[in-house]
N, C-alpha and C positions, 0 to 999 in steps of 0.2 A: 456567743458574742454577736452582737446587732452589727451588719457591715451596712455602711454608709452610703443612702444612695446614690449617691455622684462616683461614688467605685467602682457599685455596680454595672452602672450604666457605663462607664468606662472600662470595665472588664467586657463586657458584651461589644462594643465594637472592636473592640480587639480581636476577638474571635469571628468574629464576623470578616473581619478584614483578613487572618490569616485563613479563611475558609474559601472564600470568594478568590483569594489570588495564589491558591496552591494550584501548579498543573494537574492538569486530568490525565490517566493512562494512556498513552498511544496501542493500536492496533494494527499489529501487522498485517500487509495483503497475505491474502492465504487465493489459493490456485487448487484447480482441479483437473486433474492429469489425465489425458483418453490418451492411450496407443491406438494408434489408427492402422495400423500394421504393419509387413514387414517394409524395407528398401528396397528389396532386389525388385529393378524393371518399373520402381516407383519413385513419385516425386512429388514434393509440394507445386504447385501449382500458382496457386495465391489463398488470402484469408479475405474475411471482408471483417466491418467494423461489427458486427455480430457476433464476431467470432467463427463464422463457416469456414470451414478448408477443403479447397477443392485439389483432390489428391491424382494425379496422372496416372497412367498405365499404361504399360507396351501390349495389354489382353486384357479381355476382360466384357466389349462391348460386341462381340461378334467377328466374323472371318474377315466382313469388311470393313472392318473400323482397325486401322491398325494401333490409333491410341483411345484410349477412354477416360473421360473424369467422371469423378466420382465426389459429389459433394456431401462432406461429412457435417453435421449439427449436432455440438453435445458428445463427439465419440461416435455417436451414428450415423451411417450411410444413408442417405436419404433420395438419391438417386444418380443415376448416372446416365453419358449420354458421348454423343463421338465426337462431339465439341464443344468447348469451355462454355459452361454457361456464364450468364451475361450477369455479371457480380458488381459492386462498387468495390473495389479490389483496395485495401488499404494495406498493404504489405509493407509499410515501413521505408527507410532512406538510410544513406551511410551516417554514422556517425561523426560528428567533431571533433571528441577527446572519448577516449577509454577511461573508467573508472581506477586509480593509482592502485597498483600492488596485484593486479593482476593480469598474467600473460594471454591475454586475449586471444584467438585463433579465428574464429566469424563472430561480428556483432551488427546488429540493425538498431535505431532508435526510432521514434515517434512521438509524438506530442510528448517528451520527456519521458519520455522510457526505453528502456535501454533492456536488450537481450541479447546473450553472447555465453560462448564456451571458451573454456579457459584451463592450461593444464599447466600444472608446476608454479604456480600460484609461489612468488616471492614474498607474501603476507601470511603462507602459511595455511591459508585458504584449503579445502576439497577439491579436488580435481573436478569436473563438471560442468552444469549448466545453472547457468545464473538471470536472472531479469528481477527486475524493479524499477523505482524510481529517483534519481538524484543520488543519496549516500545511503538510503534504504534498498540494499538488493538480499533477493531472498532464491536460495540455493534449491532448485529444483530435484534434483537427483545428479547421479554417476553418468558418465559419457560423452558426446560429443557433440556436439552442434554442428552439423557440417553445410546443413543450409538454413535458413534462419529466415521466420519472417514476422511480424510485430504490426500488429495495426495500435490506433490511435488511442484505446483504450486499456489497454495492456494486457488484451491475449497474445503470449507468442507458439506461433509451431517452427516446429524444427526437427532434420532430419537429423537420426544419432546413427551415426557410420560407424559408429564402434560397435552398436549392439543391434546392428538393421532393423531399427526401428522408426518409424513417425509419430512424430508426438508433438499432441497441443495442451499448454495450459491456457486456463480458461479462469484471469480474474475472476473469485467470488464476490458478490456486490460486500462494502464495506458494513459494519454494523451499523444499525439504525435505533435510536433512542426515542421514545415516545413520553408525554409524562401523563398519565391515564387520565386524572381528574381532570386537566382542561384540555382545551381546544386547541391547540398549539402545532404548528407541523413539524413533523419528524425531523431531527436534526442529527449529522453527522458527528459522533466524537472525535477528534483529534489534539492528539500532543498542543498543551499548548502553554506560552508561558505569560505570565500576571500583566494582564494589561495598565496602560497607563491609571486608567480612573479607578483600578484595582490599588494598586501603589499609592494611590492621592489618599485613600480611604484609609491602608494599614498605617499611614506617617499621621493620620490625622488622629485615629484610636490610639498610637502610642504616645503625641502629646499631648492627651486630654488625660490621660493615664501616668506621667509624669507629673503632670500639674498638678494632680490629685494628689498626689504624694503629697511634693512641695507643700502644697497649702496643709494639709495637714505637721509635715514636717515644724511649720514657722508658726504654727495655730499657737498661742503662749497656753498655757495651762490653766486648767479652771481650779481654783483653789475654792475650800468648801471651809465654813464656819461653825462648829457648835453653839 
């Protein structure tokens, strides 16, 4: 059966239009977790916007140093010295409002990020440690946050008093999409939903695709003579 160009062409922005204004998959942050080591005689110090965490010590720098820091990048130590080095320190502020349904115990936030341990969770939630951003929070592990510090890009570290440990997660940069044949720069995927000129376009393919109908519908009939 021959189908009618004016169909076609009106089947085609129809598809065009439900392609164009269907969301794209979101992507969750994912983190990369270093234990920086035990508690006992230790302490966060501060982080900076890098992500560095300079970790105190009661020993460590010699007989006459009675405290030491030790600036950690990535999980590793990269030097240490008897007095703080000289960091842009972005350690985060108190919060506004806590996230609903969970029993908070220490949180910090930052440019909209939010880090906090939380135990007996009335949502039902995992006991533990939490950070993300806004209604996106993603569940780091078991334990406790007992001191807590967040700079502005969404690394947080935190001391876990439950299990004498120091620990920083360390935002992975987001996924990055490229489209190979042309020139175009890298753009970030994110959740998202049909924008307006997307909507202008699916109302406009479903009534050229109505009317198609119609006029077929009302078309009278061709009668044929021997």
């Amino acid at each position: 059966m021959k189908i009618p160009a004016h169909w076609l062409r009106s089947a085609i922005v129809v598809i065009a239009a439900i392609l164009f204004s269907a969301p794209r998959a979101a992507f969750a942050d994912s983190y990369t977790i270093y234990d920086l080591g035990d508690d006992n005689a230790h302490g966060i110090y501060g982080i900076d916007t890098a992500g560095d965490v300079v970790i105190w010590g009661s020993s460590g720098c010699g007989v006459a140093s009675p405290t030491c820091y030790v600036t950690y990048v990535d999980g590793v130590a990269t030097s240490d010295s008897s007095t703080a080095p000289i960091l842009a320190y972005d350690d985060g502020t108190s919060c506004g409002s806590s996230p609903a349904g969970f029993n908070i115990s220490k949180e910090v936030c930052n440019n909209g990020w939010i880090g906090f341990g939380s135990f007996y969770n009335p949502n039902g939630d995992p006991n533990g440690v939490y950070t993300g951003s806004g209604s996106s929070l993603d569940f780091l592990g078991y334990g406790s946050a007992d001191h807590v510090f967040l700079n502005s890009v969404g690394d947080f570290a935190w001391v876990n008093g439950q299990d004498d440990e120091i620990l920083v997660a360390i935002r992975n940069s987001p996924p990055v999409f490229e489209t190979t044949p042309l020139l175009v720069e890298p753009d970030v995927v994110r959740a998202t939903t049909p924008e307006p000129g997307a909507l202008v376009l699916l109302g406009t393919g479903l009534f050229l695709f109505v009317a198609a109908i119609r006029r077929k519908a009302n078309r009278p009939p061709v009668v044929y003579f021997d």
